[in-house]
N, CA, C and O atoms as a GROMACS GRO file, in nm:
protein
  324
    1UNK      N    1  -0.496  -0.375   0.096
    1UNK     CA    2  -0.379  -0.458   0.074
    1UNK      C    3  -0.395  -0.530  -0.059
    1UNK      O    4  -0.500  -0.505  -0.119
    2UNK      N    5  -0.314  -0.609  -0.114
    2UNK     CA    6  -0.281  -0.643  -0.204
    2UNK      C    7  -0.289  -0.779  -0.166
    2UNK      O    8  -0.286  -0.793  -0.044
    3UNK      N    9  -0.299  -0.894  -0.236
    3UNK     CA   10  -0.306  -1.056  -0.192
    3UNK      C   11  -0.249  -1.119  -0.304
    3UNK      O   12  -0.311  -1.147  -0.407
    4UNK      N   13  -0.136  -1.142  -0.283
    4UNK     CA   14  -0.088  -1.240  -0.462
    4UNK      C   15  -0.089  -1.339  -0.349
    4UNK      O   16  -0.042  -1.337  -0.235
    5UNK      N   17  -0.170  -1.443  -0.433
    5UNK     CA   18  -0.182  -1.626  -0.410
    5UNK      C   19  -0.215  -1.698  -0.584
    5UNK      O   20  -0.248  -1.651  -0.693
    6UNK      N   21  -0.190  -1.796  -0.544
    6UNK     CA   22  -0.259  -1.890  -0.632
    6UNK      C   23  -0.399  -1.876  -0.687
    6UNK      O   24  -0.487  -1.855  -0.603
    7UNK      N   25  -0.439  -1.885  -0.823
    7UNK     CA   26  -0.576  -1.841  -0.849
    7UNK      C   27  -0.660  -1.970  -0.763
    7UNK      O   28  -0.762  -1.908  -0.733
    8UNK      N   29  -0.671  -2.055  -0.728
    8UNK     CA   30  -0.781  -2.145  -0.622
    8UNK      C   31  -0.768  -2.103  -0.536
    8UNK      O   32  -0.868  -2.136  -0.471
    9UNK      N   33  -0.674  -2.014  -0.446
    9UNK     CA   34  -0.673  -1.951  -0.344
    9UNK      C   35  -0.766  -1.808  -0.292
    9UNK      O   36  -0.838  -1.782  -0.195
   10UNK      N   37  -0.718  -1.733  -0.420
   10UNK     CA   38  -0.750  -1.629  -0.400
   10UNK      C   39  -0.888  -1.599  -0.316
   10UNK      O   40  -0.871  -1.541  -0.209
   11UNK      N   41  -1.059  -1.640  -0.363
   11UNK     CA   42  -1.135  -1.644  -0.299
   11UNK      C   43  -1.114  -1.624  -0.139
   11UNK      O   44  -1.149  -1.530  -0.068
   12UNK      N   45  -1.063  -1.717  -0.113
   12UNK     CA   46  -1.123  -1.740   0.046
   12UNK      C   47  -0.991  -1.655   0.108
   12UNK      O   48  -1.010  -1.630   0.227
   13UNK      N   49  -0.902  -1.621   0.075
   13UNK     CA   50  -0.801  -1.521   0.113
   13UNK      C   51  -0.822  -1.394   0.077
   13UNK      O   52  -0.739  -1.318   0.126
   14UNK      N   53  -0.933  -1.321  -0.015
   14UNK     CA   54  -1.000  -1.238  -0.003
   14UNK      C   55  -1.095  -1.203   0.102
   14UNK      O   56  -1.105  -1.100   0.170
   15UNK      N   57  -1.167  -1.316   0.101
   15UNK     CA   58  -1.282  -1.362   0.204
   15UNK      C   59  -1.218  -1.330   0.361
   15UNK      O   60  -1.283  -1.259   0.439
   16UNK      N   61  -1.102  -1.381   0.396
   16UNK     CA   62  -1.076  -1.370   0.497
   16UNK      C   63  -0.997  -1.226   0.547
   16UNK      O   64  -0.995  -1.188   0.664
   17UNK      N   65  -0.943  -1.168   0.453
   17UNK     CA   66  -0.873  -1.000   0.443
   17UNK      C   67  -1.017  -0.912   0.483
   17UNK      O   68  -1.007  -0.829   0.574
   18UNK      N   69  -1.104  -0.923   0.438
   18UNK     CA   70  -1.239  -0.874   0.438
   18UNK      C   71  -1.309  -0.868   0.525
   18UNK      O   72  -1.372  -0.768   0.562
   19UNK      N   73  -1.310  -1.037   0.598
   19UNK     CA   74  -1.346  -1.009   0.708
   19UNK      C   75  -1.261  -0.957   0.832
   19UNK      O   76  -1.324  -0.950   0.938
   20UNK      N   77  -1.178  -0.934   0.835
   20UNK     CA   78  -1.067  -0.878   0.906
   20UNK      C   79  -1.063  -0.732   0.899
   20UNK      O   80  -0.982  -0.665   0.964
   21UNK      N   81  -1.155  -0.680   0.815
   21UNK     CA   82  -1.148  -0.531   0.807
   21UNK      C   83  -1.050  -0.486   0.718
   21UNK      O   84  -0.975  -0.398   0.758
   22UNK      N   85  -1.035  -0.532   0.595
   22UNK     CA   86  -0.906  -0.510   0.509
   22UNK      C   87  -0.989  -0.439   0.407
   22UNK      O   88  -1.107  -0.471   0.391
   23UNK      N   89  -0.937  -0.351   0.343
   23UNK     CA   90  -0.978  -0.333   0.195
   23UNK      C   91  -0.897  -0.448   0.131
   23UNK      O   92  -0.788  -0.478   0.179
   24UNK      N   93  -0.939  -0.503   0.040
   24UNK     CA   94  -0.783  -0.578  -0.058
   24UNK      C   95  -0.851  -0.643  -0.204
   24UNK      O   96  -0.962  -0.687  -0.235
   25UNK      N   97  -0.745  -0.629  -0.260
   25UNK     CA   98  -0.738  -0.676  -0.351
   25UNK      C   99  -0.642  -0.810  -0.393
   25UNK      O  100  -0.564  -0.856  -0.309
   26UNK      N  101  -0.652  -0.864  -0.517
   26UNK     CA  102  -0.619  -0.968  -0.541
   26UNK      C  103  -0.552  -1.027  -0.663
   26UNK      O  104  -0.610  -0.989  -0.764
   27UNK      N  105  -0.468  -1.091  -0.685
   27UNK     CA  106  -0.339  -1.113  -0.832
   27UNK      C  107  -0.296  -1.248  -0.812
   27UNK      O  108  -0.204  -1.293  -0.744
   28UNK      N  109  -0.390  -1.307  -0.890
   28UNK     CA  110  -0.326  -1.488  -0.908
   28UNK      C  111  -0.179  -1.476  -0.968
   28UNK      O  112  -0.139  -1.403  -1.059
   29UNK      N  113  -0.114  -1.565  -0.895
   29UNK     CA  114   0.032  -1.558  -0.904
   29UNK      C  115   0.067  -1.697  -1.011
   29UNK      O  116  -0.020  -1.740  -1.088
   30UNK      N  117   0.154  -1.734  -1.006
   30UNK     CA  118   0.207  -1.801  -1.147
   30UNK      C  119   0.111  -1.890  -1.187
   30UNK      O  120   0.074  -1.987  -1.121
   31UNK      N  121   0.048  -1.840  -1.352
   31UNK     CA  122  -0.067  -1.962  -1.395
   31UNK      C  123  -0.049  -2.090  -1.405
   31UNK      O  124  -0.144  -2.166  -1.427
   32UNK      N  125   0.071  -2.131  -1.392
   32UNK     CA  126   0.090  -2.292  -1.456
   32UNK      C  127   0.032  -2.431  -1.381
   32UNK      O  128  -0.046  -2.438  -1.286
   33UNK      N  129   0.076  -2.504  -1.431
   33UNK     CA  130  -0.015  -2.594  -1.360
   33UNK      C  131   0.079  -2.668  -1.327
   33UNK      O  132   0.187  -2.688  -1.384
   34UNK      N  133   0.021  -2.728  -1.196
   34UNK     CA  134   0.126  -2.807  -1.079
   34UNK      C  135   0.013  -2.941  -1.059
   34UNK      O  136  -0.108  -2.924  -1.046
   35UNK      N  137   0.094  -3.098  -1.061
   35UNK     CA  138   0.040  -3.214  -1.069
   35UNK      C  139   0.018  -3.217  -0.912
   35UNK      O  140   0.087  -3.144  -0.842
   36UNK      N  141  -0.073  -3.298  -0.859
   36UNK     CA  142  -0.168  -3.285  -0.744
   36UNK      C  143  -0.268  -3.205  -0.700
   36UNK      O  144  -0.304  -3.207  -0.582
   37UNK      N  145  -0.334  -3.112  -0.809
   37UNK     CA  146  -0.398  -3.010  -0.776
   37UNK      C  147  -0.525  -3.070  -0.765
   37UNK      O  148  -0.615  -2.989  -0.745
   38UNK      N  149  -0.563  -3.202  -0.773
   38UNK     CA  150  -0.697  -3.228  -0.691
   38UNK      C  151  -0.717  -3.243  -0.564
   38UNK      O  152  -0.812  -3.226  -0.488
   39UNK      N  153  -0.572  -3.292  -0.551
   39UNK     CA  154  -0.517  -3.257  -0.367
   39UNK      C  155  -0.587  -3.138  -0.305
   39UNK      O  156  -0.690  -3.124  -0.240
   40UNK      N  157  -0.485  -3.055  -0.354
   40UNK     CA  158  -0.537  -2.922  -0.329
   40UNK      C  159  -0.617  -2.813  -0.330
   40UNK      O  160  -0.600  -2.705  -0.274
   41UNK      N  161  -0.746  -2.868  -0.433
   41UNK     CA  162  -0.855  -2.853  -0.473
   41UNK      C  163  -0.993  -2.866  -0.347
   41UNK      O  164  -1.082  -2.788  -0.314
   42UNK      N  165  -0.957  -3.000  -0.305
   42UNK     CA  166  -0.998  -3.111  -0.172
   42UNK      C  167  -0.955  -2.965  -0.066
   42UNK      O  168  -1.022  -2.885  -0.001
   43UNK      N  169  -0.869  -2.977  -0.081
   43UNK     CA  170  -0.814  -2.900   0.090
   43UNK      C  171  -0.903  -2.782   0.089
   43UNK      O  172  -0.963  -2.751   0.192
   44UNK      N  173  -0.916  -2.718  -0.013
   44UNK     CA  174  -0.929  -2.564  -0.027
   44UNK      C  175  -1.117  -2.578   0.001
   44UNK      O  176  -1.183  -2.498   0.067
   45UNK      N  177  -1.159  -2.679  -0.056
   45UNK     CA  178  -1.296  -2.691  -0.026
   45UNK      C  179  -1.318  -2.744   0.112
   45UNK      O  180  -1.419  -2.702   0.169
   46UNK      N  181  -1.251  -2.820   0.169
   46UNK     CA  182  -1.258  -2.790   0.331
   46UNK      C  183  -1.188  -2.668   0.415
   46UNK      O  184  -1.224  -2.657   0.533
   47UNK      N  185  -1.116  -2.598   0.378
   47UNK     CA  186  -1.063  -2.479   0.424
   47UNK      C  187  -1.155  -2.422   0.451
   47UNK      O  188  -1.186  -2.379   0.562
   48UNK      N  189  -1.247  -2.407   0.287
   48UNK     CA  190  -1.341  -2.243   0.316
   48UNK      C  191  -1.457  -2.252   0.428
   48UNK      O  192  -1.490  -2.158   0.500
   49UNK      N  193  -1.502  -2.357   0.429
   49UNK     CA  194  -1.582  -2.347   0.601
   49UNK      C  195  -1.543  -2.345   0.754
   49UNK      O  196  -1.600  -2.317   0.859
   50UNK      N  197  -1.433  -2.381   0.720
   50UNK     CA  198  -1.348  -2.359   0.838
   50UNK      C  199  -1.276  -2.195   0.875
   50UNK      O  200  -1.248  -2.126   0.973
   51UNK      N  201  -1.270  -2.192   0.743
   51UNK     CA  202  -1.225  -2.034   0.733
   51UNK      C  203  -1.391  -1.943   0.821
   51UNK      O  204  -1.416  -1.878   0.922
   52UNK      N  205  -1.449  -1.987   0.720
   52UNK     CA  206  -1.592  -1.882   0.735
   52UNK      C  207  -1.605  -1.898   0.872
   52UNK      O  208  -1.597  -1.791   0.933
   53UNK      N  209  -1.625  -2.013   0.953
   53UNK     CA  210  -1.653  -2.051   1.142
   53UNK      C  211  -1.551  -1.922   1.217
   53UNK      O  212  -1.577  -1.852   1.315
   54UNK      N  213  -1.394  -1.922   1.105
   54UNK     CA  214  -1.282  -1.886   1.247
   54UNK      C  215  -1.263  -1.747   1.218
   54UNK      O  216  -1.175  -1.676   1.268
   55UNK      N  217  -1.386  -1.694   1.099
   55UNK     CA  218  -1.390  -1.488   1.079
   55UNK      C  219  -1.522  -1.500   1.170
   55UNK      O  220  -1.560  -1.387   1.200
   56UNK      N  221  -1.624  -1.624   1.237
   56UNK     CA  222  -1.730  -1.535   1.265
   56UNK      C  223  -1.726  -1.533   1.436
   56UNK      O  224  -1.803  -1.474   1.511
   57UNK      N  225  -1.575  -1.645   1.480
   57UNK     CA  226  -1.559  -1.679   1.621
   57UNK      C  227  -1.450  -1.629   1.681
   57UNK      O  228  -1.446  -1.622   1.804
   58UNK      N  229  -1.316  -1.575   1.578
   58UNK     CA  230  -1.252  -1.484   1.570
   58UNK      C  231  -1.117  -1.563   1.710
   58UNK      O  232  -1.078  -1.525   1.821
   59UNK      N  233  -1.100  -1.629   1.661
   59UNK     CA  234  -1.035  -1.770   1.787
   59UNK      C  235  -0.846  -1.665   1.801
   59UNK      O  236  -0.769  -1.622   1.716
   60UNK      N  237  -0.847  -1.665   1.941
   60UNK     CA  238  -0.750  -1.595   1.924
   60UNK      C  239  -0.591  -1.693   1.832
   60UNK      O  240  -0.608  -1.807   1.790
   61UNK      N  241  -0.493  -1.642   1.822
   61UNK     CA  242  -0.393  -1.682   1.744
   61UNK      C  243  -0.332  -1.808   1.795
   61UNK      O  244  -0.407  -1.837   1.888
   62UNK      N  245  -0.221  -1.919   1.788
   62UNK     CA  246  -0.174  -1.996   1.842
   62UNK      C  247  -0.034  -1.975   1.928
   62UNK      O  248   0.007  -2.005   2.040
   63UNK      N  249   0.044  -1.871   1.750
   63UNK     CA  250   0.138  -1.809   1.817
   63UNK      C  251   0.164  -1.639   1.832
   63UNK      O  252   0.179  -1.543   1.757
   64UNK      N  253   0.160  -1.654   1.913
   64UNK     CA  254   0.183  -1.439   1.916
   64UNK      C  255   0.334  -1.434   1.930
   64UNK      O  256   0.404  -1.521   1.980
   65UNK      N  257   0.378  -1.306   1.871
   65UNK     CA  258   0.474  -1.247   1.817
   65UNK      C  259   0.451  -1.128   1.835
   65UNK      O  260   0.374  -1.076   1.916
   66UNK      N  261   0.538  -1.067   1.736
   66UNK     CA  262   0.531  -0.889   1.766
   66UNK      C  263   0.426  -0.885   1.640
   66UNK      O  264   0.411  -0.965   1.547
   67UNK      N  265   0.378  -0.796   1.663
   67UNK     CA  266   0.283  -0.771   1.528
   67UNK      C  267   0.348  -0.645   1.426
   67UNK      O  268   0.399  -0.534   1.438
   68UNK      N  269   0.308  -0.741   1.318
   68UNK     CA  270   0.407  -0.688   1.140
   68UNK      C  271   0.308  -0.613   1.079
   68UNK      O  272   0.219  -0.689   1.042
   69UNK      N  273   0.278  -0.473   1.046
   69UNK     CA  274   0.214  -0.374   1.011
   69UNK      C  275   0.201  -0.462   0.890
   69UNK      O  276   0.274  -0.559   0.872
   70UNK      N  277   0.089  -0.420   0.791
   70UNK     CA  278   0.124  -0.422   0.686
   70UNK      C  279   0.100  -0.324   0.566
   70UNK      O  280   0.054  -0.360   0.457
   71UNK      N  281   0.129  -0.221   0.592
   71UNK     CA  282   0.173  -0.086   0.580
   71UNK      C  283   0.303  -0.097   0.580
   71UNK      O  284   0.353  -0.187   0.647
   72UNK      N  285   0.391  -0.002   0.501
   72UNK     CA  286   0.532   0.023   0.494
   72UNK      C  287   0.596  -0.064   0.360
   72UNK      O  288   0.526  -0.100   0.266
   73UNK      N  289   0.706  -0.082   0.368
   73UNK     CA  290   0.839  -0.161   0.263
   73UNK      C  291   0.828  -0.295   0.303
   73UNK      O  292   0.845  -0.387   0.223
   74UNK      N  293   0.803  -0.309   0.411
   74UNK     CA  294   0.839  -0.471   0.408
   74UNK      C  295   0.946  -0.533   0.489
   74UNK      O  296   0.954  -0.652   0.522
   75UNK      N  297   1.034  -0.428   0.518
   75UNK     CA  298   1.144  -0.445   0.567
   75UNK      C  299   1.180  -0.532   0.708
   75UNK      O  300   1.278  -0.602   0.732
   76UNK      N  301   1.080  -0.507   0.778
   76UNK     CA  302   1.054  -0.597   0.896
   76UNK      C  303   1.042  -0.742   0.864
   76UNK      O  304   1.096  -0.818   0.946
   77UNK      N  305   0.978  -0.800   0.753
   77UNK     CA  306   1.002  -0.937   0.742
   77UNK      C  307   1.145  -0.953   0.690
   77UNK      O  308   1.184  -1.069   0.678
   78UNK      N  309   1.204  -0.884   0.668
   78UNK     CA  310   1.370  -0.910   0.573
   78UNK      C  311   1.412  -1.057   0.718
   78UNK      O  312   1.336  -1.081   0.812
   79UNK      N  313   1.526  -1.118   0.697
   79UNK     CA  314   1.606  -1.204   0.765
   79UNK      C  315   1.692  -1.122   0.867
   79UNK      O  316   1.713  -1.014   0.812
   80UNK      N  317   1.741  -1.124   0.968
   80UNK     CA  318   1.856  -1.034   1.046
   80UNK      C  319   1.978  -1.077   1.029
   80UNK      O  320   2.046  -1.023   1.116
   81UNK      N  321   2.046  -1.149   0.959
   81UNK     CA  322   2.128  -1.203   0.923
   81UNK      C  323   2.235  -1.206   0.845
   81UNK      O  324   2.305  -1.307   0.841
   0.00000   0.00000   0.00000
């Protein structure tokens, strides 16, 4: 798969495709810079251990749904509307 995020993102959204059994790759999405990013800097450094605990305990989901291949066009996420 493919992963466009934010370049502070990318890591641990690799990290977590990976451990999920993904091949993937990765494309920081718009470079610019956005004010609060120590905010979000903070978050992302508590994320990634929390991340690493919930690939090695594998906690089931909160909400289930139908499950969205991610394989194909895409078309299944479109709106029905």
């Amino acid at each position: 798969i493919i992963v466009v995020t934010q370049n502070y993102h990318m890591y641990r959204a690799l990290y977590i495709a990976k451990a999920m059994g993904m091949e993937a790759w990765g494309v920081s999405s718009d470079p610019r810079s956005y004010g609060g990013q120590l905010g979000r800097d903070l978050r992302e450094f508590l994320a990634r251990p929390k991340d690493l605990i919930y690939t090695a305990i594998k906690p089931k989901p909160r909400y289930l749904g139908e499950a969205i291949p991610v394989n194909g066009d895409g078309n299944a996420t479109n709106d029905k509307d």
